[in-house]
C-alpha positions in Angstrom: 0.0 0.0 0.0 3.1 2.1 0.9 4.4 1.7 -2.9 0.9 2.7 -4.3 0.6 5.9 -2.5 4.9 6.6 -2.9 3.8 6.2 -6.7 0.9 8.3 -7.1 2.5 10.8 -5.3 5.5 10.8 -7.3 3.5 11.2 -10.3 1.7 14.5 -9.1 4.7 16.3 -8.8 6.8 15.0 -11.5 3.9 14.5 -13.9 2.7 18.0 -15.6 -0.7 17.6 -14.9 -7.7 19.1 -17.7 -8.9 21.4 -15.2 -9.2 25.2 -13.9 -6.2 27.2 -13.8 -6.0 30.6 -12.2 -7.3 32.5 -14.8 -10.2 29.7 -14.9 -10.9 30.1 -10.8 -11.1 33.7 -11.2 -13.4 33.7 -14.3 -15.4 31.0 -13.3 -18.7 31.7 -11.3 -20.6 29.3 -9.4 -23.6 29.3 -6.8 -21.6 27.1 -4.2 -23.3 28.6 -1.5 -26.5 30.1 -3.8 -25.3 33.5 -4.2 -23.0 33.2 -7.0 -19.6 33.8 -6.8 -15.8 32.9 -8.5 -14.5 29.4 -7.3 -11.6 30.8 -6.0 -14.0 33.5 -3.9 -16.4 30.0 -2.5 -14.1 29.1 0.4 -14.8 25.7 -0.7 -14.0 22.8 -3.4 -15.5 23.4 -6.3 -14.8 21.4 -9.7 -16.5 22.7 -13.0 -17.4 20.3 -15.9 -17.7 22.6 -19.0 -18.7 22.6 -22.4 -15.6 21.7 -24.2 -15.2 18.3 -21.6 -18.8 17.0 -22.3 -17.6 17.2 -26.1 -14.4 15.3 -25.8 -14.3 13.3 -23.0 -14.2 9.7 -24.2 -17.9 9.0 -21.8 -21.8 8.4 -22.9 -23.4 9.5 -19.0 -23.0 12.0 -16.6 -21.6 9.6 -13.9 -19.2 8.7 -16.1 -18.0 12.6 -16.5 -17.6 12.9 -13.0 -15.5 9.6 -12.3 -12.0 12.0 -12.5 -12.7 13.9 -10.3 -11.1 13.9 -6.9 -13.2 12.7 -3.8 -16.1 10.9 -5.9 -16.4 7.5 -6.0 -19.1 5.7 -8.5 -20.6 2.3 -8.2 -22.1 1.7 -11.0 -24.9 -1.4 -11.7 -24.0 -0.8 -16.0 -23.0 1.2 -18.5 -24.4 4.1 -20.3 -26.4 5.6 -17.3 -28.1 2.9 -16.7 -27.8 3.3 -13.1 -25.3 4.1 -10.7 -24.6 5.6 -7.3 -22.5 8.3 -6.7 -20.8 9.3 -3.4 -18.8 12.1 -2.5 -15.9 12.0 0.1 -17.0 8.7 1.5 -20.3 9.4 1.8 -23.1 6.7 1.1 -24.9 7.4 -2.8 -28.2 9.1 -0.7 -25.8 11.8 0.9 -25.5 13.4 -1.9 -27.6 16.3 -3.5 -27.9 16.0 -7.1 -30.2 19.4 -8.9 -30.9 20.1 -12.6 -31.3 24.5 -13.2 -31.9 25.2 -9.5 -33.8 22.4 -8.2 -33.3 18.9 -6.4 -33.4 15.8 -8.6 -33.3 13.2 -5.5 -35.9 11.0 -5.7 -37.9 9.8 -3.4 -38.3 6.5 -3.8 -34.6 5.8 -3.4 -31.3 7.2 -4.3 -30.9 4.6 -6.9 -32.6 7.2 -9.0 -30.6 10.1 -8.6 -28.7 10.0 -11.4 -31.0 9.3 -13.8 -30.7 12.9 -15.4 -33.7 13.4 -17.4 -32.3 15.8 -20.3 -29.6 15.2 -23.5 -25.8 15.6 -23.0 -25.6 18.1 -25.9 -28.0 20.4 -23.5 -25.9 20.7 -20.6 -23.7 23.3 -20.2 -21.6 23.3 -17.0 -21.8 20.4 -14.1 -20.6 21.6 -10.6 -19.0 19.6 -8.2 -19.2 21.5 -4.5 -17.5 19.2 -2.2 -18.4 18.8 1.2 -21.5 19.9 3.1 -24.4 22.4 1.3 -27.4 21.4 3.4 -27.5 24.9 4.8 -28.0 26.2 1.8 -29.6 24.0 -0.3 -31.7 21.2 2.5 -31.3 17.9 3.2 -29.2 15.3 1.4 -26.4 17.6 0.7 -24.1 16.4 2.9 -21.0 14.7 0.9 -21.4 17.2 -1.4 -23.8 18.6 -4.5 -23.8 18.1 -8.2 -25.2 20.9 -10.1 -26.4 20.4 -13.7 -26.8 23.6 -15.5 -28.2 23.7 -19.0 -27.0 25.8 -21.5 -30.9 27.2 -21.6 -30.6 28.1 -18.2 -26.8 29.4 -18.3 -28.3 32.1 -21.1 -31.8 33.4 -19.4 -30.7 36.3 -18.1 -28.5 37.6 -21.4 -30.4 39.1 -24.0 -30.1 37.8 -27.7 -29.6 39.5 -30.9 -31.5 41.4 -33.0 -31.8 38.9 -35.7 -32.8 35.3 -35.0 -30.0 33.2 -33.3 -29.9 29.7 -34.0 -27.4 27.0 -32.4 -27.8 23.4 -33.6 -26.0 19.9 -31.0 -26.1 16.4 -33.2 -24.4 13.0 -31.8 -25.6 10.2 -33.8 -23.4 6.7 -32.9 -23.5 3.1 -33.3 -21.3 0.0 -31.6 -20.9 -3.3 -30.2 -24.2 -5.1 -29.1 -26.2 -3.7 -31.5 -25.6 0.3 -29.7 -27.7 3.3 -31.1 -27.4 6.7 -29.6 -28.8 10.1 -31.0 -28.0 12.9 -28.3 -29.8 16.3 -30.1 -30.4 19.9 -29.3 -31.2 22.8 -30.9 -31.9 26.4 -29.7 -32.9 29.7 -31.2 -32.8 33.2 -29.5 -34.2 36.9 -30.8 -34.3 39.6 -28.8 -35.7 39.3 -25.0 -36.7 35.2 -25.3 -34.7 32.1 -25.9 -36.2 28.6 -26.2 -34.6 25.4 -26.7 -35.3 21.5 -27.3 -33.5 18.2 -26.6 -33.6 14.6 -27.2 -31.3 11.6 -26.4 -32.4 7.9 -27.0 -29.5 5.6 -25.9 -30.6 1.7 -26.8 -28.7 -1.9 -27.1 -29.5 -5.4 -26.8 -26.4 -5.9 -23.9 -23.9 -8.1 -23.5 -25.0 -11.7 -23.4 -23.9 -13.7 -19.6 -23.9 -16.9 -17.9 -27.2 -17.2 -16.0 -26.1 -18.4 -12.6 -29.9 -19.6 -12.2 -29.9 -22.2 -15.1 -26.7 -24.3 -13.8 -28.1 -24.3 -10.3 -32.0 -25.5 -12.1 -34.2 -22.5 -11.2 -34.4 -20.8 -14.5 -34.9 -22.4 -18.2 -32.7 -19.6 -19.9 -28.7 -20.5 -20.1 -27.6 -17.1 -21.1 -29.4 -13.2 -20.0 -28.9 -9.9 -21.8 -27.6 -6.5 -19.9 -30.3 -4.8 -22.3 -31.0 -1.3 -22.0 -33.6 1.7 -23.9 -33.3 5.0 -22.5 -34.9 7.9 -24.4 -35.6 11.5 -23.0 -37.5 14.9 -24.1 -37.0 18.1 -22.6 -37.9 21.6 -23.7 -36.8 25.2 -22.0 -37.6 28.6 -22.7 -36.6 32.2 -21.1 -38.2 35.4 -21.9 -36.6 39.0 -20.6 -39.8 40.2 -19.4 -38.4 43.7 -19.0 -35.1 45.1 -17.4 -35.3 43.4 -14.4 -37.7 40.9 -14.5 -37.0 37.4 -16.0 -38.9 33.9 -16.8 -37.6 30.3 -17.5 -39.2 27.3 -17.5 -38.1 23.7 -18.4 -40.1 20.4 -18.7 -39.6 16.9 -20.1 -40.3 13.6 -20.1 -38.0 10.0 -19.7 -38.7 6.4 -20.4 -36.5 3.4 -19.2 -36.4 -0.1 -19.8 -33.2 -2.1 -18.8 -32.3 -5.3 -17.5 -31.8 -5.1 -14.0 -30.8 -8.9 -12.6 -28.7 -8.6 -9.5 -28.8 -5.0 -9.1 -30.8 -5.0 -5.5 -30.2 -8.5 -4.6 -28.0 -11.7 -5.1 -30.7 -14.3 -5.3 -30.4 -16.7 -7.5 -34.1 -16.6 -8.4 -33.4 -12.9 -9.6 -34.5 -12.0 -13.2 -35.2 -8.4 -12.3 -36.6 -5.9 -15.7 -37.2 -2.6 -14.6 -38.8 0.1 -16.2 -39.2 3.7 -15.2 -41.3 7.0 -16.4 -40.7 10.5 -15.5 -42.6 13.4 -16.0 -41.1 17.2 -14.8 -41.2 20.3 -14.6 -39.8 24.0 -12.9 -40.1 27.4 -13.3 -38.4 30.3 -12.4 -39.3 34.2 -12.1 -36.2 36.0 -10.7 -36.3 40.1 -10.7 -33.0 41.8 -10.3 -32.9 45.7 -9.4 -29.2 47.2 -8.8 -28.6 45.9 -5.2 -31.7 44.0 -5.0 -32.5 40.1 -6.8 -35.5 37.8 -5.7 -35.9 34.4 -7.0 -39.3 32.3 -6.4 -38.5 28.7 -8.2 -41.1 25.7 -7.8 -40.6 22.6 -9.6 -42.7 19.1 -9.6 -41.6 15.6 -10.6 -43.6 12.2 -11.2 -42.0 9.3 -11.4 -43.2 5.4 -12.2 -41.0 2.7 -11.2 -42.3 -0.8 -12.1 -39.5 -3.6 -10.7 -40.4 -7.5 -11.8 -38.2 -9.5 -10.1 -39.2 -13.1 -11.2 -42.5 -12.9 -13.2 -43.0 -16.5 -12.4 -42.5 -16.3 -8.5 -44.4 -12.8 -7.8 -46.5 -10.0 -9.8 -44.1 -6.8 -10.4 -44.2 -3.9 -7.8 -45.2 -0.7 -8.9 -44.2 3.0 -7.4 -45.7 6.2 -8.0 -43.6 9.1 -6.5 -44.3 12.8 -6.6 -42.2 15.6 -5.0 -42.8 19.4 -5.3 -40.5 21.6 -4.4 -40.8 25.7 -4.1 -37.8 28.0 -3.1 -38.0 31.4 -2.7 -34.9 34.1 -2.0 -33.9 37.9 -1.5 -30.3 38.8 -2.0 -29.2 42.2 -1.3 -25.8 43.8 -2.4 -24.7 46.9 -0.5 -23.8 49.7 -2.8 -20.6 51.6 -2.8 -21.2 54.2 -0.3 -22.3 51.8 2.4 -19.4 49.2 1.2 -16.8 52.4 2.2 -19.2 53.4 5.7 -18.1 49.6 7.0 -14.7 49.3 5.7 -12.7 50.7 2.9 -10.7 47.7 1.7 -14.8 45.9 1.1 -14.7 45.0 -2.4 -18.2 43.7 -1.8 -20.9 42.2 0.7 -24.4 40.5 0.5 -27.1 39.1 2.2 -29.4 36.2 1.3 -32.4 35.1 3.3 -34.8 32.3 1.7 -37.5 29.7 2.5 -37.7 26.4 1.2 -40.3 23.5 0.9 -40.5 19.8 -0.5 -43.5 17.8 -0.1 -42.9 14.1 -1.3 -45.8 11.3 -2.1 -46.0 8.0 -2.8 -48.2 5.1 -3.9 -46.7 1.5 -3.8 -47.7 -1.5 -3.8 -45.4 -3.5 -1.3 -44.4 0.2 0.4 -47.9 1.8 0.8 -49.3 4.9 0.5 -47.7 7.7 2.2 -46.7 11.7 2.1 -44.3 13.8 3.8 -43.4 17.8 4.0 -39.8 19.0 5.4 -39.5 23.0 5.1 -36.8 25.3 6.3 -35.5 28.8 6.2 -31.8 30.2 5.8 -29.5 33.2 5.9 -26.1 33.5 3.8 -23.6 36.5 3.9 -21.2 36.7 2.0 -17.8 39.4 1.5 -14.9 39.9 0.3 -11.9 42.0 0.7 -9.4 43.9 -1.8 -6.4 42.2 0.4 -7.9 38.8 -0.8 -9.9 37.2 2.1 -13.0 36.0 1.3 -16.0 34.5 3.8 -19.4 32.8 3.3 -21.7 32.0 6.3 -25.0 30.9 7.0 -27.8 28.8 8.7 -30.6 26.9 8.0 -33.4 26.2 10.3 -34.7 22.8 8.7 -38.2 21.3 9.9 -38.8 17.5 9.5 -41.8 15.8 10.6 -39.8 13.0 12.8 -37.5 15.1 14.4 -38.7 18.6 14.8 -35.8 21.0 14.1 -32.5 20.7 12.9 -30.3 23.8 13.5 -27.3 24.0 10.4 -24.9 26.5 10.6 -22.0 26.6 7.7 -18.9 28.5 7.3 -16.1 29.1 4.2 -13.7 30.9 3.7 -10.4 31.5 1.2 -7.7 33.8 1.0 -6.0 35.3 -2.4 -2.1 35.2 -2.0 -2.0 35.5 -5.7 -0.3 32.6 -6.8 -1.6 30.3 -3.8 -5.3 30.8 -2.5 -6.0 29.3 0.8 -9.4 27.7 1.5 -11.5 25.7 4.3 -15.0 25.2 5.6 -17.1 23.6 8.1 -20.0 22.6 8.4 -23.5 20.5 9.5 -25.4 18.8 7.2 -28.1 16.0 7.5 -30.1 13.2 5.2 -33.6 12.4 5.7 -34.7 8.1 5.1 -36.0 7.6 1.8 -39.2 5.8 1.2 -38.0 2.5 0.8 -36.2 2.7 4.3 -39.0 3.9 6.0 -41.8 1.7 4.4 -40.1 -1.2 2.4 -42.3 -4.5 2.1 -45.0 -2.8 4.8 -47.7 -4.3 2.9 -46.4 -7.8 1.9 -48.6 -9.9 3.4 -47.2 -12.5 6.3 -43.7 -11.2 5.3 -41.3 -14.3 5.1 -38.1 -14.0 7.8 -34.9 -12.4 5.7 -36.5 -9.7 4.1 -35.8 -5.8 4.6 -38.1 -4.1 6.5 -38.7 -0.3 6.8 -39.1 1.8 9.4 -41.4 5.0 9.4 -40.1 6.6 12.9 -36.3 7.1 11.4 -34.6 10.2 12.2 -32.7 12.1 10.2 -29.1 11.2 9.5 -26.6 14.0 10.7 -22.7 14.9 10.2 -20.0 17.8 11.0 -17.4 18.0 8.2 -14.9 20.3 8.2 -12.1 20.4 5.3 -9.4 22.5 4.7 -6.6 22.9 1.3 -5.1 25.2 -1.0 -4.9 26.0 -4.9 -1.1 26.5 -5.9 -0.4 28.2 -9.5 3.8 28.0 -9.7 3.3 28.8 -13.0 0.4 30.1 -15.2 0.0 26.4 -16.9 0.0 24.2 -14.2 -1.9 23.9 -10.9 -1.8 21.7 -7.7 -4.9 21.5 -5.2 -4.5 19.5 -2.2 -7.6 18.7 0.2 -7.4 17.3 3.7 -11.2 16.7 4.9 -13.1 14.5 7.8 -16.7 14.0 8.9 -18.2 13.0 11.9 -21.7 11.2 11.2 -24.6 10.1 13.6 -27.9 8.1 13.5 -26.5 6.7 10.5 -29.5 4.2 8.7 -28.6 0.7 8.2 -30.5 -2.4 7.8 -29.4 -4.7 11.3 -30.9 -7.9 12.1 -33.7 -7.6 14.3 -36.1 -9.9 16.4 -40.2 -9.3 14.9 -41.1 -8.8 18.7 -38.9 -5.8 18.9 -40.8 -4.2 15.8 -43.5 -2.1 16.9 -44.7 -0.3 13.6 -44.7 -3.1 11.2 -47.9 -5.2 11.4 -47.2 -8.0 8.5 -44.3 -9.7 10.1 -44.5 -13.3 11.6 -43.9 -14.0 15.9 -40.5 -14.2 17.2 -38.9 -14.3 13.3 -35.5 -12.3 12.2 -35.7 -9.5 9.9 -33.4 -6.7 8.4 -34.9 -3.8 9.9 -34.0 -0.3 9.0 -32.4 1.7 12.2 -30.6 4.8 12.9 -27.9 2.2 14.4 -24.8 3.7 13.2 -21.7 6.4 14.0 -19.2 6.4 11.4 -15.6 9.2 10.9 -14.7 9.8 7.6 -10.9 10.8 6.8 -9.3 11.8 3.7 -6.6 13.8 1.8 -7.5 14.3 -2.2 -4.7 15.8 -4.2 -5.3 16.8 -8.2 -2.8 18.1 -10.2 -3.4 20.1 -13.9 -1.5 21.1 -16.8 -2.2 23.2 -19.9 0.3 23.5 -22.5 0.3 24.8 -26.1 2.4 23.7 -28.5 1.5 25.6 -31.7 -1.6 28.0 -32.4 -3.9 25.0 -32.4 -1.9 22.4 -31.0 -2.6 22.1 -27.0 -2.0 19.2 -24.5 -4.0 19.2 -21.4 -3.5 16.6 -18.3 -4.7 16.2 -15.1 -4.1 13.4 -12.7 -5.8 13.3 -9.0 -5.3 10.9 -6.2 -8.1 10.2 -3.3 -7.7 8.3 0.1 -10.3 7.2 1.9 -10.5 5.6 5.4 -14.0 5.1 7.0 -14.6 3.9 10.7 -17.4 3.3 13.0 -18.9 2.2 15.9 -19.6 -1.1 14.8 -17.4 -4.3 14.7 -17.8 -4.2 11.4 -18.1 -1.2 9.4 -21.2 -1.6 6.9 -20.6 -1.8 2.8 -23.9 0.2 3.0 -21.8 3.1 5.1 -18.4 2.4 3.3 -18.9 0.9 -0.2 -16.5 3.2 -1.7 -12.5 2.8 -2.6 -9.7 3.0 0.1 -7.4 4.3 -2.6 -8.2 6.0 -5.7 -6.2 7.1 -8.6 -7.3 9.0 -12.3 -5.1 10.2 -15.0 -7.2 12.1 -18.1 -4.9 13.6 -20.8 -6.3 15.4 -23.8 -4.5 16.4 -27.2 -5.8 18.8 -30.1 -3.2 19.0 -32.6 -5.2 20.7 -35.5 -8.1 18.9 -36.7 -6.8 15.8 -34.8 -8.3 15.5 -30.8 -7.3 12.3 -29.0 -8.6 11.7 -25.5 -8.1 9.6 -22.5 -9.7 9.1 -19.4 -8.1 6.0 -17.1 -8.7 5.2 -13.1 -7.1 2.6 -10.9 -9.3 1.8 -7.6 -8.4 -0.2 -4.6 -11.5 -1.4 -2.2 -12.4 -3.7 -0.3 -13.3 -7.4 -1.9 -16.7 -8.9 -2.0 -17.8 -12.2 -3.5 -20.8 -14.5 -4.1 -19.9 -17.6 -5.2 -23.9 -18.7 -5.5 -23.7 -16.0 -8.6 -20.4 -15.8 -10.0 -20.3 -12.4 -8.6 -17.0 -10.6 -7.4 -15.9 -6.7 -6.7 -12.4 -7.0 -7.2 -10.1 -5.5 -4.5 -8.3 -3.6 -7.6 -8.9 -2.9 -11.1 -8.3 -0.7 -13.7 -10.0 1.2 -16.6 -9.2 3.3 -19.4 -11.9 4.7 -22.2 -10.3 6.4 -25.1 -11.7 9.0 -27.7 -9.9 9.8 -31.0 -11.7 12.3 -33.4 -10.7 14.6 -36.6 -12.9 17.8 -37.4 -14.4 18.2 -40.9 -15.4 21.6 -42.6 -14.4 23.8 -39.8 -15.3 22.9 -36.6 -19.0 21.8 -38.0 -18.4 17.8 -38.5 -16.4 15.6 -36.3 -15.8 12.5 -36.7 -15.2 10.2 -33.4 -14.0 6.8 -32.7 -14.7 5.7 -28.9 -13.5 2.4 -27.2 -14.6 2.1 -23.3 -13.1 -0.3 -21.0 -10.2 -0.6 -23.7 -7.9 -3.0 -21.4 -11.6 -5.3 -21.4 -11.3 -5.6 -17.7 -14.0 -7.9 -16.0 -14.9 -6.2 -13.4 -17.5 -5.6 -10.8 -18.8 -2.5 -8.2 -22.1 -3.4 -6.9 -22.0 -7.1 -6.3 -23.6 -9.3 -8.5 -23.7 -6.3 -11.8 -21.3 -6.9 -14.3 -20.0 -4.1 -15.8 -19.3 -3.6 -19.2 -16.2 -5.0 -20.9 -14.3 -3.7 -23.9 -16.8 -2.1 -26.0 -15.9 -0.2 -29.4 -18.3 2.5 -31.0 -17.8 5.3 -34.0 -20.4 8.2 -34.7 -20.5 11.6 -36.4 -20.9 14.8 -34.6 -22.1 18.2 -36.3 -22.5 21.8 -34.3 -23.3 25.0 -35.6 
């Protein structure tokens, strides 16, 4: 272990190593704490996916884009964005806050779902990473960290267009292995005081063909199963400049998925799970800005079908209807100049946020029930910042739940601007509040057999104190080295524990004096770690450039228990990511390669294994034609064909080789 870390650290410093350099963390702005600032300003660690990455990175999903990055660890069930859970800093997949223009995307049936972003590639614009805690300013979930999606729709609604009609055109059409179709689409157009803008992405394949576990041991008729998948979405936006200060944008869309799903949630070997899932959304936005003054009101609403068959011939499928509305609504106010130079002459600028926030979440399941749920909260943020280069954010959020009252969340950031090194370092509470499925899973199953998860209704909310603290170092204007040191303390953790029926006193289907797996705030856990991420830009010629960036993330997680749970810790111990990207003219070849080491899990019953190492690489090569308009693209993921698994039981993909044609204007 000693040589792996003496080797990755060796390669930071002697390896130049895409990401923001200074000129990027100064130019940058994000909403980090929800009044936008630069990255370098935030006081905390921000990473920004942009335009030009979507476009070259050798990837087909958005969990794929963010597997580089420093402090997030991915388990994924298959390929393509299929499904997969996403943790940042150690935290388990429902700890962290994924949102889409403004608003939460968490579903909440279970965090299975949260990545299951419901618009095209070719319509976002910029993903932020925040790492570490944002439930002050953005509610519960947030407390690894928060991936912002921002379309380009909702990047532009506050610009005005041209006089003459604007018009921007996004095509990916592809095909590979297994029978692979993708079309990835958008198109805009823009006059005046209104933009509006469409998107579709339909993502199908008939899988890789594997052993069926279930036919050698005589439970199943079929030798060989399919890791099919169909994925198509919709979306629409549009933004109108009502007048000088007042502004409008909405979004809306729809998402259909069918996919093979054997072994994702279990590893029985009577499992032939299908799964499909329907989404409906939509949010608006009305935000009037003044001078010093800007008020937001957003409200968005999402409806979500889940139907899961695990054995058609054993039990009829469940279905899941979800709903969750959500409403935000903020005042930021800026002093001006003259009260700026009343307070303190070197203020280069102060403000004040208050807001109010509420999410009301339903659901109608068959084996889960009928149930609803409302959690509201208010905050505060202030932010400043100084001509000498310090920089602070803090606020609080007073957060109602149902179960457990009020939760009391204070947050604070800062960074300071030495010029070629800015320091940085927060702290901060956060919390996560039970999902449906672990408060109300298999409720309604009838005489419930012994073994089986069971929910629990009466769980309280899952809290943690994180606190991290690093620097961004610029020794020269191409290169850039950001090391992060960062722990969290955690409490009423939720874990499923074996428990005796005659202890459960809100379940009425369970037999006398069986065992079951009963969902409990049972659990204390620390989280330490150190990430490290080092970048390089160089040009060559006037259109030759090479950009590299290589990160390193340690991990170790404790608790209270004998055994720390894979639920709490199902994440790498070591983690290391080299991407390296090279335009030489026309010619763009790009690389994207991790090595993980985790803990090892098997299932002999299944032929099921996580290794304890393993190692990917995907690879993109692509020549423009006419211009910039036409590229063509070859694309080969998992090019070493590593067999490999991260949630036990779902293979993941092996070597697979696709080609397509890409035009923008």
């Amino acid at each position: 272990m000693r040589i792996l870390i003496a080797i990755v650290l060796s390669f930071l410093i002697t390896c130049p190593a895409i990401g923001q350099l200074t000129a990027e963390l100064d130019s940058i702005d994000v909403t980090a704490s929800r009044i936008t600032t630069t990255i370098s300003e935030s006081g905390k660690s921000v990473a920004v996916i942009t335009q030009t990455d979507i476009q070259n990175m050798p990837v087909q999903s958005v969990d794929d884009l963010l597997r580089s990055l420093p402090g997030i660890n991915i388990n994924a069930r298959a390929g393509f964005g299929v499904q997969a859970d996403v943790g940042v800093r150690g935290s388990t997949f429902s700890q962290v806050l994924f949102m889409l223009d403004n608003v939460p995307l968490n579903d909440p049936l279970t965090a299975h779902f949260n990545t299951n972003i419901p618009v095209a590639l070719s319509e976002i614009g910029q993903i932020e990473l925040i790492r570490g805690p944002a439930s002050t300013s953005f509610g519960a979930d947030a407390v690894g960290g928060v991936v912002h999606i921002k379309t380009k729709a909702y990047l532009m609604k506050d610009s005005e267009a041209p006089e003459s009609l604007q018009t921007r055109t996004n095509v990916d059409v592809a095909a590979g292995e297994h029978n692979l179709q993708i079309l990835d689409a958008s198109v805009g157009v823009a006059r005046k005081n209104w933009r509006f803008s469409t998107s579709f992405r339909t993502a199908q394949s008939d899988g890789e063909s594997f052993r069926n576990p279930g036919f050698d041991e005589g439970v199943s008729s079929a030798e060989t199963f399919n890791s099919y998948f169909d994925i198509t979405n919709l979306s629409s936006a549009m933004s109108v400049k009502l007048n000088d200060n007042w502004t409008w944008y909405t979004r809306g869309g729809v998402e259909n998925r069918d996919f093979n799903a054997r072994y994702f949630y279990t590893r029985s070997i009577y499992d032939e799970s299908e799964e499909q899932i329907e989404s409906r959304w939509a949010l608006t936005e009305l935000t009037y800005e003044n001078g010093v003054h800007r008020s937001e009101f957003t409200a968005s609403y999402r409806d979500v079908e889940d139907v899961f068959d695990f054995n058609s011939a054993l039990s009829p499928a469940n279905v899941h209807q979800t709903g969750a509305f959500y409403v935000n609504g903020s005042h930021q106010y800026e002093l001006n100049t003259n009260q700026l130079n009343t307070l303190s002459s070197s203020l280069r600028y102060m403000r004040f946020m208050a807001g109010a926030q509420v999410l009301n979440k339903e659901i109608e399941s068959t084996d889960r029930g009928n149930h609803g749920n409302t959690s509201w909260g208010v905050y505060g943020i202030h932010t400043m910042n100084f001509d000498f280069g310090l920089s602070m954010t803090s606020s609080l959020r007073l957060q109602f739940n149902p179960i457990s009252d009020l939760s009391f969340l204070p947050q604070v950031s800062a960074s300071f601007d030495l010029g070629s090194i800015v320091l940085r370092s927060s702290v901060g509470r956060a919390i996560r509040e039970g999902d449906f499925t672990e408060r109300y899973i298999s409720h309604q199953i009838p005489n419930l057999t012994p073994g089986r998860n069971v929910g629990n209704p009466d769980l309280l909310p899952e809290e943690s104190t994180s606190f991290d603290i690093g620097f961004d170092w610029t020794p020269i204007a191409q290169l850039r080295f950001s090391p992060t040191f960062f722990y969290r303390s955690s409490s009423n953790l939720i874990d499923y524990s074996l428990t005796n029926s005659n202890q459960i006193d809100n379940a009425d289907n369970l037999m006398a004096d069986a065992e079951y797996f009963y969902a409990s705030n049972i659990s204390e856990s620390d989280v330490t770690g150190v990430e490290l991420l080092s970048a390089f830009t160089q040009k060559f010629a006037s259109n030759s450039t090479l950009r590299s960036q290589v990160s390193y993330t340690y991990i170790n997680t404790t608790s209270d228990q004998n055994t720390v749970s894979r639920y709490i810790a199902n994440h790498p111990e070591h983690q290391a990511s080299l991407d390296l990207s090279l335009q030489a003219g026309p010619l763009s070849i790009n690389s994207q390669s991790s090595f993980n080491v985790r803990s090892e899990e098997s299932a002999e019953l299944i032929n099921a294994e996580v290794p304890d190492k393993y190692f990917i690489t995907n690879l993109n090569v692509g020549y423009t034609l006419f211009g910039d308009r036409f590229k063509v693209y070859m694309e080969v993921l998992n090019l070493t064909d590593t067999q490999y698994q991260e949630i036990l039981g779902a293979p993941m993909p092996g070597r697979w080789v696709l080609g397509g044609i890409k035009y923008s204007m």
